[in-house]
VOGU-3710 file (C-alpha; in Angstrom, 3 decimals, decimal comma):
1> xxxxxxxxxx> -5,006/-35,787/-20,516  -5,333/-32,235/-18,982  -8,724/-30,100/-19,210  -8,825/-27,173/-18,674  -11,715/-25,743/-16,128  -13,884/-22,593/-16,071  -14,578/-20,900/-13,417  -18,332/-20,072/-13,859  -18,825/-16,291/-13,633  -21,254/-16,252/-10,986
11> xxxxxxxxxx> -18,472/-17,692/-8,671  -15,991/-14,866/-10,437  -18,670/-11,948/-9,064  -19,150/-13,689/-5,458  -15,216/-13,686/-5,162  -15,575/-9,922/-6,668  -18,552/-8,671/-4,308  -16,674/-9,969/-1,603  -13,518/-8,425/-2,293  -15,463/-5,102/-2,863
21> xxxxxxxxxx> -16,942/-5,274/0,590  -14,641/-5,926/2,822  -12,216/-3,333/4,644  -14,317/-0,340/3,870  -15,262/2,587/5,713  -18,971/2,256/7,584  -21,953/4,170/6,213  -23,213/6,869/9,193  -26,443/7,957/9,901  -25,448/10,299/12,257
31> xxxxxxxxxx> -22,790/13,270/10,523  -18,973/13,180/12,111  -18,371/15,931/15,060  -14,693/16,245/16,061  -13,494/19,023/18,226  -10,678/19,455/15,207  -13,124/18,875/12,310  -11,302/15,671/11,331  -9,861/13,576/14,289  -9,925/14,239/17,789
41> xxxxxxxxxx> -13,268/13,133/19,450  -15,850/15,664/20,375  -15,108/16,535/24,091  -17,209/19,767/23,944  -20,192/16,870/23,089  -19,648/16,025/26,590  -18,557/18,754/29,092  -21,342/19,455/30,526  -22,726/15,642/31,133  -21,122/12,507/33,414
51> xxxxxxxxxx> -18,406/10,323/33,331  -18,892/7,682/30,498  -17,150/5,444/32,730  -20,144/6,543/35,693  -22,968/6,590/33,098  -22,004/3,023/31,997  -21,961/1,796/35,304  -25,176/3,410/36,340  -26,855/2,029/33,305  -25,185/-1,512/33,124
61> xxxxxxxxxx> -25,061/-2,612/36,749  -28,193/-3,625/38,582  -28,620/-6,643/41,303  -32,111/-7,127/39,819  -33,065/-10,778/37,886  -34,744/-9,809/34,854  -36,770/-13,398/33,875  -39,014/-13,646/30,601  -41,157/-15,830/29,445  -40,511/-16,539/26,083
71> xxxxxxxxxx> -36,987/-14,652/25,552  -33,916/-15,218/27,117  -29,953/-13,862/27,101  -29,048/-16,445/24,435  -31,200/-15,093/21,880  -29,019/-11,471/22,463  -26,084/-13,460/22,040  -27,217/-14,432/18,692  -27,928/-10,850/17,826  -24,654/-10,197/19,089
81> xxxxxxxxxx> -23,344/-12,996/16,576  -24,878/-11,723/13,792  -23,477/-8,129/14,380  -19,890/-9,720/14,480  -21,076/-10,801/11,210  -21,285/-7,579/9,771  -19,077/-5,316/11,375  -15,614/-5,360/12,728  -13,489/-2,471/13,801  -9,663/-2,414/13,693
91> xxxxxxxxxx> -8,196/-1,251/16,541  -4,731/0,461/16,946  -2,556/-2,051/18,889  -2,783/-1,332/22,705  1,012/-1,460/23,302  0,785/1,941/21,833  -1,431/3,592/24,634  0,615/2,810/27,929  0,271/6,098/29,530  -2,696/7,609/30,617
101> xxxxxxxxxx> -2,637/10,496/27,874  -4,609/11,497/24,542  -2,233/10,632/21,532  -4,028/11,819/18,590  -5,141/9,189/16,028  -3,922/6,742/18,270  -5,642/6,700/21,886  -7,552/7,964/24,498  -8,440/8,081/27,891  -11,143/7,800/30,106
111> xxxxxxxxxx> -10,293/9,510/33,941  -10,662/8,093/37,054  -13,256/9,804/39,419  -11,572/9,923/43,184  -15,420/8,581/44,155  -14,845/5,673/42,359  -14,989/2,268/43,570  -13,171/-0,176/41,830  -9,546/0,122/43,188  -7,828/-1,031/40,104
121> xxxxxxxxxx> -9,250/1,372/38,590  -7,973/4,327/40,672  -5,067/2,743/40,836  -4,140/2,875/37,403  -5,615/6,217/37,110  -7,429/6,091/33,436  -8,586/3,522/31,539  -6,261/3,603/28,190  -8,769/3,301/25,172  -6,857/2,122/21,488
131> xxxxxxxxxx> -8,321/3,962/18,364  -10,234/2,574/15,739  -7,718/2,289/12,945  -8,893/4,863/9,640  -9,490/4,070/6,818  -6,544/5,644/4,267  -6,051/9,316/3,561  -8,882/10,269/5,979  -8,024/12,025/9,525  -5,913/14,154/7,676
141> xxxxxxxxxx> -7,510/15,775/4,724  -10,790/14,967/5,575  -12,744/13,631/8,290  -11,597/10,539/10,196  -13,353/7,146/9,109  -13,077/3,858/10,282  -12,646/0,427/8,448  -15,097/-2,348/8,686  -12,663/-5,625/8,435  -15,835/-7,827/7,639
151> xxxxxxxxxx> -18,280/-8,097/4,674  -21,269/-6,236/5,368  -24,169/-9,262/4,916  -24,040/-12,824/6,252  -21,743/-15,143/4,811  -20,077/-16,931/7,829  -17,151/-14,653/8,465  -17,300/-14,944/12,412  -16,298/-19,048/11,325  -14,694/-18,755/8,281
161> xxxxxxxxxx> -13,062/-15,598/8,752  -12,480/-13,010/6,539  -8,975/-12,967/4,909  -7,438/-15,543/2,319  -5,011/-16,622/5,063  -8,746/-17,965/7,142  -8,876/-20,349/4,559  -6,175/-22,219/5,292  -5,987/-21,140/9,158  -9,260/-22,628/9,868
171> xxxxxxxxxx> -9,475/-25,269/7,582  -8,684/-29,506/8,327  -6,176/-29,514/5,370  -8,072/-30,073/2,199  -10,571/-32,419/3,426  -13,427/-29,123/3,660  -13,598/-29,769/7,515  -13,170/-27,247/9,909  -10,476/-27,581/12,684  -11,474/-28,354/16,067
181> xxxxxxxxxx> -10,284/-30,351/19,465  -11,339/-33,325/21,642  -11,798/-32,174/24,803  -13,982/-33,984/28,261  -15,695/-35,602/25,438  -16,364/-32,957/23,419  -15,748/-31,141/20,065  -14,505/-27,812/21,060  -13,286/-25,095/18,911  -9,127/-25,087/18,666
191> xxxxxxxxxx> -7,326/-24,216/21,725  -3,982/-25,077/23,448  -5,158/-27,991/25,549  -1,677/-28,138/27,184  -3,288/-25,424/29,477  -5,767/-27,595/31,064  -5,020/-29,861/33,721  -8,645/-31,283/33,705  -11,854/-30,439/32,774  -12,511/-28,507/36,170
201> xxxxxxxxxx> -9,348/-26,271/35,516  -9,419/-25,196/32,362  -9,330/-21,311/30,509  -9,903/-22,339/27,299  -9,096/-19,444/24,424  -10,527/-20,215/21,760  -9,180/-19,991/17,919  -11,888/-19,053/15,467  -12,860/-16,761/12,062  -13,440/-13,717/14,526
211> xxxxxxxxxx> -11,240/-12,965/17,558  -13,836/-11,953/19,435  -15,197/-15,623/19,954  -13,927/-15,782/23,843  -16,237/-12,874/24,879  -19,184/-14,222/26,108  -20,142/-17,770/27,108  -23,536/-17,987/24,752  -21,179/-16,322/22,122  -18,343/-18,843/21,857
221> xxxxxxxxxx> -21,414/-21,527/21,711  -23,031/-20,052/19,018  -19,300/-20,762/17,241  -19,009/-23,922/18,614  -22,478/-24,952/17,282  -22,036/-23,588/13,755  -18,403/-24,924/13,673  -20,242/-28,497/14,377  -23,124/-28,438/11,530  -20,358/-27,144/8,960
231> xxxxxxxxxx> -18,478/-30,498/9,741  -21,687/-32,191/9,556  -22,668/-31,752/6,510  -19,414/-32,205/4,993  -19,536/-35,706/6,629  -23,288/-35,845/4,589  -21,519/-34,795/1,239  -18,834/-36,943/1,438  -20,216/-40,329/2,296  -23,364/-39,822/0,058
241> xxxxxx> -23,166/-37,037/-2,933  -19,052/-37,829/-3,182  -19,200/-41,530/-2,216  -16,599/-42,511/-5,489  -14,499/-39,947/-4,907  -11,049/-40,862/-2,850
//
């Protein structure tokens, strides 16, 4: 005998909210400045100032061991997670921006100082910077805005991801686990283990609800973690709340 079954309407408005809030344009608190109004970045903003590429390195390098007593870099990595939680820029694909040239809407580039020392660098002559992609109808009309890909509040995107195609890409079949790998021992995110010889040569990519999951060491752990106590409590639900169901 079929039945048919509600969907309560607080579920309805979560699917809703979360439709509503993802690939939007960001709030700013700081007003747009382009040199043409709408699109081109401000380079009158920075004429008269350095190199971002020199200020970055004079601001971000330093040979100095900065130790705390009750803080450490993993706790920036999980404000670093949580950030990928909210926000997510779409970028214009980087095949695009092979020449060291500004193509409106589409790329930019950063020049190479002749003082510089990193001879890749020189030697490539620019670093090639993709776009954010806009949001639709602006750049054009009106000023340029980009699109945040994620929902803007904490609901597990970074693992889950953030498309109806995550559910299934992510997801152990029907069984509510989450995918992952047996690797040295241990439960890794997915990755193509055909790539590692061993455990001492191995550059593992990982596959997980936000591509940016292979940036940083303390990052990929926080997904690796998280990935783990999802499982875990499935494993609780099923073999005590669900233990009649097949």
């Amino acid at each position: 005998m079929k039945q048919n079954v509600n969907v309560p309407s607080v579920t309805i408005y979560i699917i809703v909210q979360w439709m509503v809030h993802v690939i939007i344009s960001y709030d700013r608190y700081v007003e747009l400045r382009f040199d043409l109004i709408i699109d081109c970045y401000s380079q009158n903003m920075i004429i008269n100032f350095q190199s971002q590429l020199v200020l970055s390195r004079f601001i971000l390098s330093s040979r100095k061991t900065v130790q705390h007593g009750e803080y450490n870099a993993l706790l920036m990595q999980w404000g670093q997670y949580l950030i990928h939680e909210m926000a997510k820029t779409t970028l214009v694909p980087s095949a695009k921006c092979n020449v060291c040239k500004n193509i409106r809407g589409r790329c930019m580039t950063v020049p190479i100082l002749p003082k510089d020392p990193n001879k890749t660098f020189k030697s490539n002559r620019c670093i090639r910077v993709s776009r954010s992609s806009a949001i639709c109808g602006s750049g054009k009309q009106k000023p340029r805005q980009q699109l945040n890909e994620n929902t803007n509040f904490i609901d597990g995107s970074p693992i889950y991801g953030s498309s109806v195609g995550d559910l299934h890409k992510f997801r152990e079949g029907k069984t509510g686990f989450l995918k992952t790998v047996f690797f040295n021992g241990l439960r890794l995110l997915p990755f193509d283990i055909r790539k590692c010889r061993n455990a001492a040569s191995c550059s593992a990519i990982f596959v997980a609800g936000d591509s940016r999951v292979n940036l940083f060491m303390g990052l990929s752990s926080y997904h690796i973690i998280l990935t783990r106590e999802h499982n875990r409590n499935v494993l609780i639900l099923l073999t005590t709340i669900n233990v009649n169901n097949s």
